[in-house]
DSSP file (Angstrom, degrees, kcal/mol; ACC not computed):
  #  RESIDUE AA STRUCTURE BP1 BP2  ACC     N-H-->O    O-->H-N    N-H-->O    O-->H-N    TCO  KAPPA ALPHA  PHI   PSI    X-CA   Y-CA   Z-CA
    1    1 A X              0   0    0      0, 0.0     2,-0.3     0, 0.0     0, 0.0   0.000 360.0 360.0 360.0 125.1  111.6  108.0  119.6
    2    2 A X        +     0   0    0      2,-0.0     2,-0.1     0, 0.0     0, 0.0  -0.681 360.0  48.6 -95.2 160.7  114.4  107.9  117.0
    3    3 A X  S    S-     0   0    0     -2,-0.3     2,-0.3     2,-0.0     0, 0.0  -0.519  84.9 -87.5 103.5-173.6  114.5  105.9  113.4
    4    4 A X        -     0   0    0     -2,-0.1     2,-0.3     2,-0.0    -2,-0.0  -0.676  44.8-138.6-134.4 153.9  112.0  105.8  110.7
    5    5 A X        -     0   0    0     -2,-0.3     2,-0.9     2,-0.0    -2,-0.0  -0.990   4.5-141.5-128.0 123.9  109.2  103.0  111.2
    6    6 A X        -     0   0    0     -2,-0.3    -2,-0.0     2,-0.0    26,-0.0  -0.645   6.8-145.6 -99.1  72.0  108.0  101.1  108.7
    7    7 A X        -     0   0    0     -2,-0.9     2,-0.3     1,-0.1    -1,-0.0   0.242  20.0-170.2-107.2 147.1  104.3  100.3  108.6
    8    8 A X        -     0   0    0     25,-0.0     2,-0.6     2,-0.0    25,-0.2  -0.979   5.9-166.2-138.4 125.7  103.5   96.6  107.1
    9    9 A X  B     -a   33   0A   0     23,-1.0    25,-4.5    -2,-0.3     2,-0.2  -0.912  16.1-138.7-132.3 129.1  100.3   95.4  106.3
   10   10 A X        -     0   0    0     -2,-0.6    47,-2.8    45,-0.4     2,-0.4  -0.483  25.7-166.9 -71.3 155.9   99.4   91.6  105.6
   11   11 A X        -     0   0    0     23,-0.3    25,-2.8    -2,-0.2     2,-0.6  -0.940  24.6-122.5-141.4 147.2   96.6   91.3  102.3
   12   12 A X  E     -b   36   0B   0     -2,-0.4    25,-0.2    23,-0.2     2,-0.1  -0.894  24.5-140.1 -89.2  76.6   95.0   88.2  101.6
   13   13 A X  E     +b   37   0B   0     23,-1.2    25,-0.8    -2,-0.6     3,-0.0  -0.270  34.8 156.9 -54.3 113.0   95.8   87.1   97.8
   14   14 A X        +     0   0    0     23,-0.1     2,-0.5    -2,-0.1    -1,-0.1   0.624  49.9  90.7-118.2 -21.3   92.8   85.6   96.1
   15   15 A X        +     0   0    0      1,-0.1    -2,-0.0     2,-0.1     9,-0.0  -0.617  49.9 175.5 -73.4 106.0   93.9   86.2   92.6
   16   16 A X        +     0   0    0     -2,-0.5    -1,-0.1    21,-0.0     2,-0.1   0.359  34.0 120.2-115.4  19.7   95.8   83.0   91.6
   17   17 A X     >  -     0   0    0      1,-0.1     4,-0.7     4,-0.0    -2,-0.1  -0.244  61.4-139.7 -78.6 153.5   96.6   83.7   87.9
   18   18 A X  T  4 S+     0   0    0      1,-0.1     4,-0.5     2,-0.1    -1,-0.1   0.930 100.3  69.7 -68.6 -29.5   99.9   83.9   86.6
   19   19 A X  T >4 S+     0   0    0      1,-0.2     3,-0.8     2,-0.1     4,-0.2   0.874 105.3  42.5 -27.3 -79.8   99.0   86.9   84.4
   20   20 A X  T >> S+     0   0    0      1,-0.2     4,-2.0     2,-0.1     3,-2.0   0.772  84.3 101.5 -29.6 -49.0   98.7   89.1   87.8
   21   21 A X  H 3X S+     0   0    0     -4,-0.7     4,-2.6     1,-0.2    -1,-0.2   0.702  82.7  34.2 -30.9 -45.6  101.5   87.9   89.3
   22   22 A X  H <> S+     0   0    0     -3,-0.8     4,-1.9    -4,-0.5    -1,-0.2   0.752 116.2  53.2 -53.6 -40.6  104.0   90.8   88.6
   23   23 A X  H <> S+     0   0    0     -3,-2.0     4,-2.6    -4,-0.2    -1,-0.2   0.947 111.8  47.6 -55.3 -50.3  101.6   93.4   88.8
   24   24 A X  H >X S+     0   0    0     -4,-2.0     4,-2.6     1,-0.3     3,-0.6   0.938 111.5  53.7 -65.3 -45.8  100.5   92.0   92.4
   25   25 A X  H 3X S+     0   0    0     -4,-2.6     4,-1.8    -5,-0.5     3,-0.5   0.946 110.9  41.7 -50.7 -68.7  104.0   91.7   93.4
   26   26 A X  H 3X S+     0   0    0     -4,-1.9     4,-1.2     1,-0.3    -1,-0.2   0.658 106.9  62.0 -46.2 -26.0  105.0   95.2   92.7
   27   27 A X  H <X S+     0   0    0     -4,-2.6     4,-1.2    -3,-0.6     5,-0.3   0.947 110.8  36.6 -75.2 -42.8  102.2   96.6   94.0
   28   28 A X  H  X>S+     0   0    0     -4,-2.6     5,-2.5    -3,-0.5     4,-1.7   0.834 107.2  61.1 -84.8 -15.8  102.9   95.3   97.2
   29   29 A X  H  <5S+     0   0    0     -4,-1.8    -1,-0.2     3,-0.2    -3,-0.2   0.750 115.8  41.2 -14.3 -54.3  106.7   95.7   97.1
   30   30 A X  H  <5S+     0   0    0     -4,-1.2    -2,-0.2    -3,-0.3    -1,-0.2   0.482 116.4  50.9 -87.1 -27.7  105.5   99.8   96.6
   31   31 A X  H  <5S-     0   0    0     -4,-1.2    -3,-0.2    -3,-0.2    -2,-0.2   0.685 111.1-113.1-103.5 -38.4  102.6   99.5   99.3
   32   32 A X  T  <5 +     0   0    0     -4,-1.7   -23,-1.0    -5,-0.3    -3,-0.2   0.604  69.1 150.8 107.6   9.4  104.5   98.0  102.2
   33   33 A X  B   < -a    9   0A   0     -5,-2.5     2,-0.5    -6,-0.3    -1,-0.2  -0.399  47.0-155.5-102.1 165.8  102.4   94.9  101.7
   34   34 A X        -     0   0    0    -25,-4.5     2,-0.4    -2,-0.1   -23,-0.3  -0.763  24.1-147.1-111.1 173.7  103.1   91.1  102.4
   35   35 A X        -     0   0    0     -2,-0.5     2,-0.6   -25,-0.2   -23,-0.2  -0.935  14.6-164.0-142.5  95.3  100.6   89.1   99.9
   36   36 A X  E     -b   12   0B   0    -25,-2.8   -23,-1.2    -2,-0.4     2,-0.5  -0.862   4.8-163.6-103.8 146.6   99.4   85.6  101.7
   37   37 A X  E     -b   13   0B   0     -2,-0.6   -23,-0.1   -25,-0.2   -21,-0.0  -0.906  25.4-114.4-110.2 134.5   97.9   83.1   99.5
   38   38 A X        -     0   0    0    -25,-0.8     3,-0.1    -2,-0.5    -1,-0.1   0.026  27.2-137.2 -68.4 177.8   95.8   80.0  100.3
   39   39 A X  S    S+     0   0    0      2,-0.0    -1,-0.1     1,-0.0     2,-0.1   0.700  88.4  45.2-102.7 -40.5   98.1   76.6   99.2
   40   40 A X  S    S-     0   0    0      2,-0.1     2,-0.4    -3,-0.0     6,-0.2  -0.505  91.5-106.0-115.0 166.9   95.0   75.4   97.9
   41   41 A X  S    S+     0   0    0     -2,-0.1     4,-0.2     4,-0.1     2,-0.2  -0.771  71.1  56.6 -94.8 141.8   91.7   76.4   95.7
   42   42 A X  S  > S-     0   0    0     -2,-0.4     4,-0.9     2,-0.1    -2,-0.1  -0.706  88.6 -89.1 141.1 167.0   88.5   76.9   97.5
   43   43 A X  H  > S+     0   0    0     -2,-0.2     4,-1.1     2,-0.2    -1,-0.1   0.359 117.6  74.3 -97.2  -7.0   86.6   78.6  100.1
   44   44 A X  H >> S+     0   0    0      2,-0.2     4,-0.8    -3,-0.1     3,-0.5   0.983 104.5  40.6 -32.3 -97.8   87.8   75.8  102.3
   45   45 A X  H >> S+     0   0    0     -4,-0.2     3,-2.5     1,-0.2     4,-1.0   0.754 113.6  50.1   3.0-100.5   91.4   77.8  102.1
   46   46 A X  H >X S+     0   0    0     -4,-0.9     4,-2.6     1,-0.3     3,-0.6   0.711 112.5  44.6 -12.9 -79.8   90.3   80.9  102.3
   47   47 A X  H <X S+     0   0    0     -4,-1.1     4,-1.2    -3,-0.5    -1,-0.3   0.613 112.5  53.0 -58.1 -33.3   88.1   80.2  105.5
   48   48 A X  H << S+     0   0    0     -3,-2.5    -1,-0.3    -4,-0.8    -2,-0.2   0.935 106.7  56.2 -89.3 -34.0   91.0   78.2  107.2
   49   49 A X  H XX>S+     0   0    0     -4,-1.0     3,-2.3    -3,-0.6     5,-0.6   0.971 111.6  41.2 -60.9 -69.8   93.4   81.4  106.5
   50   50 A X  H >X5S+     0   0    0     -4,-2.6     3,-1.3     1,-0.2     4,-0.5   0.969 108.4  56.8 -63.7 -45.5   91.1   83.8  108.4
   51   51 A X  H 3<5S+     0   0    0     -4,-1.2    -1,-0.2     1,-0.3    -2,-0.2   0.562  90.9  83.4 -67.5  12.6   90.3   81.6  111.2
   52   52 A X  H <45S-     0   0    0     -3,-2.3    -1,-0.3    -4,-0.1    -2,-0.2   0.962 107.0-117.4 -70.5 -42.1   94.0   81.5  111.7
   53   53 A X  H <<5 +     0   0    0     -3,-1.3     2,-0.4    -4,-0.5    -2,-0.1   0.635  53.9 171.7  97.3  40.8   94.0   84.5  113.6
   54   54 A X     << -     0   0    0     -5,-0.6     2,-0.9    -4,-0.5    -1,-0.2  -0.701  42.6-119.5 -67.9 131.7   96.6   86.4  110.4
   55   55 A X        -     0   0    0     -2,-0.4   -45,-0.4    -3,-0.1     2,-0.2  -0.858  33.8-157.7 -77.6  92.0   96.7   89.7  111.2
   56   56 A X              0   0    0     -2,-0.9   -45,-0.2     1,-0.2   -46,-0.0  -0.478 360.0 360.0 -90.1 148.9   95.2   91.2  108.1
   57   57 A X              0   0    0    -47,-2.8    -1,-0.2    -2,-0.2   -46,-0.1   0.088 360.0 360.0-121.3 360.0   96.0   94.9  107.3
């Protein structure tokens, strides 16, 4: 195999402050990560997001 491969891992964003926001961004920018976040607040969300079948890293 030739090229470089570039490993990506989805993270689950629970953290919905604005404060954070930058940090969280950069961090995953630096990590290889994608950051999904529920639309909504609640454990509702949360709970419809894993039973999606997301491929969590």
């Amino acid at each position: 195999m030739s090229g470089n491969r570039v490993l990506i891992s989805k993270i689950l964003v629970l953290d919905d402050g604005i404060a954070h926001f930058d940090s969280l961004k950069l961090l995953c920018e630096e990590y290889g990560l994608v950051g999904i976040k529920p639309q909504q607040v609640g454990a509702e969300a949360v709970m419809a997001i894993l039973k999606s079948n997301v491929d969590l890293g």
